[in-house]
N, CA, C and O of each residue as an XYZ file, in Angstrom:
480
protein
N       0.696    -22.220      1.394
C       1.133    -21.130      0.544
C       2.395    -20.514      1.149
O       2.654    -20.314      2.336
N       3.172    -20.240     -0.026
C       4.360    -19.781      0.723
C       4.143    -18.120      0.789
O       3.382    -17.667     -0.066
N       4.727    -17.205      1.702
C       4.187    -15.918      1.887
C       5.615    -15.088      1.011
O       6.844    -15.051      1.066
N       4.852    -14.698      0.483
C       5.585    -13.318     -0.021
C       6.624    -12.657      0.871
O       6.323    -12.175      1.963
N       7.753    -12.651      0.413
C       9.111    -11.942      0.948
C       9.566    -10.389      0.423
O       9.239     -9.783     -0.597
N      10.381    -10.035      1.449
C      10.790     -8.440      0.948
C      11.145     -8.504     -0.019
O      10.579     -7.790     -0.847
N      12.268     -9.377     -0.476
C      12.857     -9.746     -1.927
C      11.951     -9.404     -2.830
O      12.246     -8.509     -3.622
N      10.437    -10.148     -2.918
C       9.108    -10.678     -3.694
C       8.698     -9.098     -3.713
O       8.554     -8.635     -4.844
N       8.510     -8.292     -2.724
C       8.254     -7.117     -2.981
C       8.891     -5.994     -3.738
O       8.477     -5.177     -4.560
N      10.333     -6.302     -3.028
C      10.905     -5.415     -3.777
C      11.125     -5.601     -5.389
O      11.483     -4.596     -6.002
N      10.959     -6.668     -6.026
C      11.262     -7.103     -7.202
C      10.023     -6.592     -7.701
O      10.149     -5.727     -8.568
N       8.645     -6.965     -7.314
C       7.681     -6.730     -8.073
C       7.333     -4.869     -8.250
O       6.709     -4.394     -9.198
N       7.934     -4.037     -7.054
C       7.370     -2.609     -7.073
C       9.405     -2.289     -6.821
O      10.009     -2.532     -5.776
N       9.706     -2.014     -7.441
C      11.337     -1.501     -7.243
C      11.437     -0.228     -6.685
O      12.633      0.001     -6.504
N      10.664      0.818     -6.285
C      10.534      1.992     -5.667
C      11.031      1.767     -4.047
O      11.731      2.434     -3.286
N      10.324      0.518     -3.928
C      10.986      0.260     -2.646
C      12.445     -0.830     -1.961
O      12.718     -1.357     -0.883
N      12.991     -0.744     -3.160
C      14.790     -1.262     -3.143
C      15.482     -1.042     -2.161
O      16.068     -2.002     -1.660
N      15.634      0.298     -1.570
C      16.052      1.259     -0.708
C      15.652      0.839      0.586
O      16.195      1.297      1.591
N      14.906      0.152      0.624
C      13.276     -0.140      2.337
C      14.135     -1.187      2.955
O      14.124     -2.304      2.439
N      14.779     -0.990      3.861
C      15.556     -2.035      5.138
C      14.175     -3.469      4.899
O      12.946     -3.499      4.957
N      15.221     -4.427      4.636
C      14.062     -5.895      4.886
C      13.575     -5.811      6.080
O      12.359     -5.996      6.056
N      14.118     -5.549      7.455
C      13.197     -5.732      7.877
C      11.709     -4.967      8.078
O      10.706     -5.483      8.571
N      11.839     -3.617      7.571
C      10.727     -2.610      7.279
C       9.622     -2.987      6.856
O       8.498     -2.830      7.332
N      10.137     -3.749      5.477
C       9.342     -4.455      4.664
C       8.562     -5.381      5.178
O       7.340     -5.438      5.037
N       9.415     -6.313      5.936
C       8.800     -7.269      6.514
C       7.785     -7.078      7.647
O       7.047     -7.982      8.038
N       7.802     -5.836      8.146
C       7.082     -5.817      8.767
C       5.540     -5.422      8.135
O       4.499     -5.688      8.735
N       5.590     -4.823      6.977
C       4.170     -4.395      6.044
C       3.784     -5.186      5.930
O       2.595     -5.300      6.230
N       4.689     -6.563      5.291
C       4.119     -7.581      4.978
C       3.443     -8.071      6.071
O       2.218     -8.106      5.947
N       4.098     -8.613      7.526
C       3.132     -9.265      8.466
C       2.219     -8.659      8.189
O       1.484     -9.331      7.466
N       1.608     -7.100      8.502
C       0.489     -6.570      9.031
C      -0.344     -6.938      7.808
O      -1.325     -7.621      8.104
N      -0.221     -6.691      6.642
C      -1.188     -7.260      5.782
C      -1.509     -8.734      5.592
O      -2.621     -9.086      5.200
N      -0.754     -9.401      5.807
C      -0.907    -11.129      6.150
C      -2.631    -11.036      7.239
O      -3.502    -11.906      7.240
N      -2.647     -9.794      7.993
C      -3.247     -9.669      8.800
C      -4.525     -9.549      8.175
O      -5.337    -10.410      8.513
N      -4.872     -8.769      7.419
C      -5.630     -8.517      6.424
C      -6.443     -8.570      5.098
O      -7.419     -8.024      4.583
N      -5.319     -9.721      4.768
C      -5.349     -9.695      3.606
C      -5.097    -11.067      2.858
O      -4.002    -11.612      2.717
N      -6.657    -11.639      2.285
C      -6.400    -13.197      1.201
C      -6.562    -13.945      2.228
O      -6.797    -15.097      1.864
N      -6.545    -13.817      3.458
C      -6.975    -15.521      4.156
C      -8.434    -16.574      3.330
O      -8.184    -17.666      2.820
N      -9.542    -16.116      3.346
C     -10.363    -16.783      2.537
C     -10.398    -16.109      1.049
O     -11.477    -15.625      0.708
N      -9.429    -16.047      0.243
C      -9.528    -15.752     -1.031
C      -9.649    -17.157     -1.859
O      -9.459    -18.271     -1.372
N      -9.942    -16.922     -2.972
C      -9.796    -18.551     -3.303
C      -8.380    -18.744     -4.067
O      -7.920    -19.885     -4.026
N      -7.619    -17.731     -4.778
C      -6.649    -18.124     -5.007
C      -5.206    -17.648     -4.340
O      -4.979    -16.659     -3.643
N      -4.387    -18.604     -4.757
C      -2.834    -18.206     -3.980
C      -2.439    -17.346     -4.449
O      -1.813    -16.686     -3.619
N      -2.432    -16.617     -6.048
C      -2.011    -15.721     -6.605
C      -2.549    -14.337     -6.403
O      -1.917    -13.281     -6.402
N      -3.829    -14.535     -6.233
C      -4.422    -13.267     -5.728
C      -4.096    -13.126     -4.435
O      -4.110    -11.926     -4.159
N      -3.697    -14.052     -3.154
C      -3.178    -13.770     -2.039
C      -1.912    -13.141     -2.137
O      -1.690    -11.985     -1.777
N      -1.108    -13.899     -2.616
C       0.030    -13.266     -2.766
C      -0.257    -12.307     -3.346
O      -1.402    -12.503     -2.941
N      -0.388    -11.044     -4.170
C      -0.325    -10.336     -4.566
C      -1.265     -8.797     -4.259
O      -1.080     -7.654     -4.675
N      -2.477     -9.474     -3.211
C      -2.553     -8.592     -2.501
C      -2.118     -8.082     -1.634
O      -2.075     -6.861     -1.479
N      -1.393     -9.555     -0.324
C      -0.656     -9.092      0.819
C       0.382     -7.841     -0.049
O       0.389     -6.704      0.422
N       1.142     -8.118     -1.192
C       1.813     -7.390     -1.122
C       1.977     -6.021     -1.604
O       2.946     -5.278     -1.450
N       0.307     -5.695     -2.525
C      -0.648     -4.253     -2.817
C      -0.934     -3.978     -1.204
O      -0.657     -2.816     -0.908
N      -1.155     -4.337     -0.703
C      -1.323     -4.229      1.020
C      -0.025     -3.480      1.589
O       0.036     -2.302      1.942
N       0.923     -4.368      1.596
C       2.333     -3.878      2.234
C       3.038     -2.939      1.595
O       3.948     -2.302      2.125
N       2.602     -2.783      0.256
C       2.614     -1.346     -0.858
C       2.493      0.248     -0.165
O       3.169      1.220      0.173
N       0.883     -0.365     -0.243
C       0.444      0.729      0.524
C       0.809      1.560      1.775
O       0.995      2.767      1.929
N       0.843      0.652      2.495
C       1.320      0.826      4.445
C       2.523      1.464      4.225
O       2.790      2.501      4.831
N       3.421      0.876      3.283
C       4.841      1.572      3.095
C       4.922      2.813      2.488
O       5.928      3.503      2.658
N       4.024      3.179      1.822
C       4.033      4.055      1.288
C       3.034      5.299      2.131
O       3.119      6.408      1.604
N       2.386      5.239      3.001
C       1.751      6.077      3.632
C       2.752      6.487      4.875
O       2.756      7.583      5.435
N       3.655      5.289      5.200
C       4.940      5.496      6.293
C       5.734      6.605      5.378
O       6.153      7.656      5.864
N       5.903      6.220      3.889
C       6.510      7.750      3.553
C       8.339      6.405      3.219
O       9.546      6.640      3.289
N       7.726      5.436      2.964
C       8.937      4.564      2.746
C       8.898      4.355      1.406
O       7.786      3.954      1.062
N       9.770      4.483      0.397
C      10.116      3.910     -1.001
C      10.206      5.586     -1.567
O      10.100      6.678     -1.010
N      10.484      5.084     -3.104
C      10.972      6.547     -3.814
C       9.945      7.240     -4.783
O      10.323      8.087     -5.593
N       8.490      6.809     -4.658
C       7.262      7.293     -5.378
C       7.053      8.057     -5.172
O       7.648      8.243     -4.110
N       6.458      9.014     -5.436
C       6.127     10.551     -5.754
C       4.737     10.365     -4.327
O       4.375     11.419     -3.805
N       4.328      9.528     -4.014
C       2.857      9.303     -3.303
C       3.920      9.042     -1.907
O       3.528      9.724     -0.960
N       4.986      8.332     -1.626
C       5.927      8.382     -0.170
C       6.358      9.335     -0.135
O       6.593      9.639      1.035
N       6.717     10.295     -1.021
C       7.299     11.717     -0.737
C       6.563     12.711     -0.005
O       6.748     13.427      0.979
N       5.535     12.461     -0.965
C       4.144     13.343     -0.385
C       3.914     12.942      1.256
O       3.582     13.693      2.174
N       4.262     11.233      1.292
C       3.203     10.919      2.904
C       4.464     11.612      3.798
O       4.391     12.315      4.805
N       5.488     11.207      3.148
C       6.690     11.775      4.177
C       6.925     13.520      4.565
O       7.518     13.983      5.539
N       6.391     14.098      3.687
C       6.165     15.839      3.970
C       4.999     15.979      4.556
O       4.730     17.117      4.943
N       4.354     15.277      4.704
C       3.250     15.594      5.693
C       1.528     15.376      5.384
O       0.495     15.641      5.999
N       1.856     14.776      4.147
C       0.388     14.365      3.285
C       0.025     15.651      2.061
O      -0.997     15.912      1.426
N       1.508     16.318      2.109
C       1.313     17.321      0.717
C       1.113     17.023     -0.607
O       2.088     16.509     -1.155
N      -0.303     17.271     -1.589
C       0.019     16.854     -2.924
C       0.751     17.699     -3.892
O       0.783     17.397     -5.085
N       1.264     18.610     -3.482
C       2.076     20.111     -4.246
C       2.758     20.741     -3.238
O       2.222     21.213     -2.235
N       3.861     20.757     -3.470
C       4.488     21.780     -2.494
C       5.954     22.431     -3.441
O       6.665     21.632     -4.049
N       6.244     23.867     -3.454
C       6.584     24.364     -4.103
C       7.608     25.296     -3.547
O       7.039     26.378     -3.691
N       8.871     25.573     -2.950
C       9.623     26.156     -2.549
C       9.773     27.937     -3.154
O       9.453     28.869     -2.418
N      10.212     28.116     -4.332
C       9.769     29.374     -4.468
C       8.726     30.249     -4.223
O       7.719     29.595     -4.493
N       8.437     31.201     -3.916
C       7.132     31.910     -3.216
C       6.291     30.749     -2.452
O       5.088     30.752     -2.713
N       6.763     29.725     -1.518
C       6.183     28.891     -0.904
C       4.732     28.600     -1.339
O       3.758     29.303     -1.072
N       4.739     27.684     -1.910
C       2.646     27.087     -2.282
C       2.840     25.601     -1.840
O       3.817     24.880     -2.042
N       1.749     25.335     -1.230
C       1.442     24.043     -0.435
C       0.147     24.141     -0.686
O      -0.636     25.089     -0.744
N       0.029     22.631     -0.871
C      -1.347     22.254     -1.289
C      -1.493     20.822     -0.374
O      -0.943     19.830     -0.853
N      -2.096     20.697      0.716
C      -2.516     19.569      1.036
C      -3.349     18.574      0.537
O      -4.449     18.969      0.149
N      -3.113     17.402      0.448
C      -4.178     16.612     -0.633
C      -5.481     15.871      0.350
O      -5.327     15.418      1.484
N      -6.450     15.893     -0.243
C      -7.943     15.683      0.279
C      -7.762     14.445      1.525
O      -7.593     13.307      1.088
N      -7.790     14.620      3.066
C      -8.341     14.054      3.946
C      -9.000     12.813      3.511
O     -10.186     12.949      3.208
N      -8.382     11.363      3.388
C      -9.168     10.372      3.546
C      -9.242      9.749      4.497
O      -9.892      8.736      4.236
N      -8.956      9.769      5.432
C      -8.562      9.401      6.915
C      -7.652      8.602      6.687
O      -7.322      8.303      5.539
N      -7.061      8.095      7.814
C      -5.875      7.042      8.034
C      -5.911      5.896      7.902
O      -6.564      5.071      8.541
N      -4.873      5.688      6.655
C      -4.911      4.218      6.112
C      -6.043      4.501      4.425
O      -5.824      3.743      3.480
N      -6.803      5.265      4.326
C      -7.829      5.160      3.799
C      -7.416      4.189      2.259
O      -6.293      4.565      1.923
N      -7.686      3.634      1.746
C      -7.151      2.726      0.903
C      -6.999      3.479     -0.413
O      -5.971      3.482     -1.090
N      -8.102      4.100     -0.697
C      -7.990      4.998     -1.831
C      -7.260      6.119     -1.916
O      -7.499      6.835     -2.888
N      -6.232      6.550     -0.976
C      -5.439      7.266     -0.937
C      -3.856      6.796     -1.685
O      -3.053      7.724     -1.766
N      -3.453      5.608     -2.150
C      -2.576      5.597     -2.862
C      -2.961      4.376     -4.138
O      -3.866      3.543     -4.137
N      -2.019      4.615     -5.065
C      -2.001      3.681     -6.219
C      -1.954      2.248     -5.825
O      -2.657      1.535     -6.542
N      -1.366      1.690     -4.956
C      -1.410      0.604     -4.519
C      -2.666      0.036     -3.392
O      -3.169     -1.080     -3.259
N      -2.822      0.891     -2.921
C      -4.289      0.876     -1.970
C      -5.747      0.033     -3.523
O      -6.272     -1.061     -3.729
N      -5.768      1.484     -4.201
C      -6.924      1.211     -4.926
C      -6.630     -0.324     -5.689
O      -7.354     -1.315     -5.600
N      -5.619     -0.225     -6.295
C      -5.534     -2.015     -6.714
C      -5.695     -2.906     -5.661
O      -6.205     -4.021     -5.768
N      -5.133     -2.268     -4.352
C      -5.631     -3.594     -3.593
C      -7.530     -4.131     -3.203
O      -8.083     -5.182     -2.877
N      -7.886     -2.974     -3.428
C      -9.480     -2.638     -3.466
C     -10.012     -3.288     -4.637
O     -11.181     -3.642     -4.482
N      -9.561     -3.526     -5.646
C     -10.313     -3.813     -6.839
C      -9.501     -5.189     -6.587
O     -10.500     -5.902     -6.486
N      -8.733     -5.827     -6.461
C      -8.650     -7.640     -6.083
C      -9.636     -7.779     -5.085
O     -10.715     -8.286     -5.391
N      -9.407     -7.382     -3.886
C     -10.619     -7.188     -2.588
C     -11.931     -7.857     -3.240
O     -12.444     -8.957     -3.035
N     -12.260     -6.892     -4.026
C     -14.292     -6.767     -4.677
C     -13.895     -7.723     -5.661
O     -14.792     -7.916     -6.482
N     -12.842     -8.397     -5.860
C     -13.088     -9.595     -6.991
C     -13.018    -10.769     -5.960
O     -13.943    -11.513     -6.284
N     -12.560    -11.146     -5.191
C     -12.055    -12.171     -4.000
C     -12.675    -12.344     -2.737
O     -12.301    -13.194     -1.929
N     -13.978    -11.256     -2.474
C     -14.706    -10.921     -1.444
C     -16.075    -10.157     -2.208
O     -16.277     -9.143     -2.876
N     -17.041    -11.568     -1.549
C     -18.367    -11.111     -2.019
C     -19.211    -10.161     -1.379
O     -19.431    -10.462     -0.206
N     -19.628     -9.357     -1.675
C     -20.685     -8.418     -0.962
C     -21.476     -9.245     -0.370
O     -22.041    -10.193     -0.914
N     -21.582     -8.812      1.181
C     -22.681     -9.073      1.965
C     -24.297     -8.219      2.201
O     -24.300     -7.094      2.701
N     -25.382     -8.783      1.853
C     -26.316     -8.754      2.186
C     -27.503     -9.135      3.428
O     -28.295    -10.070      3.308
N     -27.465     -8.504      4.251
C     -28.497     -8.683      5.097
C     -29.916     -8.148      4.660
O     -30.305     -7.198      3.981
N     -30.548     -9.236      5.388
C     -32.152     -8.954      5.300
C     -32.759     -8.883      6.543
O     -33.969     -8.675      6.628
């Protein structure tokens, strides 16, 4: 399989146009890390590594989404300059997946591509 490139990213999510390749490239390794080794398909690999490298970039507070703005001020979901109002958005811990738009899609390929384990 050939791996998904910054190019491949940036084309598919354009928010992050702006993101130095090698930045990118580095999301991408770390989710390579993570992400689609036993999936069964190439398309769902590819396309999670790069809901994966979405995410990471966007919790770094890298690309121009309203969700990197936020990670880049400090994890604010409202912040309001006149009569100062700040609203911090709900603690999911670090990394938590459900903390951005690209996280949760990568969660819902995840539970299609990875079977629940059962112990007895």
């Amino acid at each position: 399989m050939d791996e998904p490139t910054p190019a491949d990213l940036k084309a598919r999510f354009p928010g992050f146009a702006a993101v130095a390749d090698a930045v990118v490239q580095s999301a991408l390794d770390e989710a390579a890390l993570q992400a689609g080794a036993d999936w069964a398909g190439e398309a769902d690999i590819r396309l999670g590594r790069q809901l994966l490298a979405a995410h990471i970039l966007t919790l770094d507070g890298q690309g121009s989404g309203a969700e990197a703005a936020a990670a880049a001020a400090g994890g604010f979901r409202r912040m309001r300059s006149g009569a100062l109002e700040l609203e911090r958005a709900a603690d999911a811990g670090p990394g938590a997946l459900d903390s951005t738009g690209y996280g949760r899609r990568f969660l819902e390929l995840m539970r299609r591509n990875v079977p629940a384990v059962t112990v007895v």
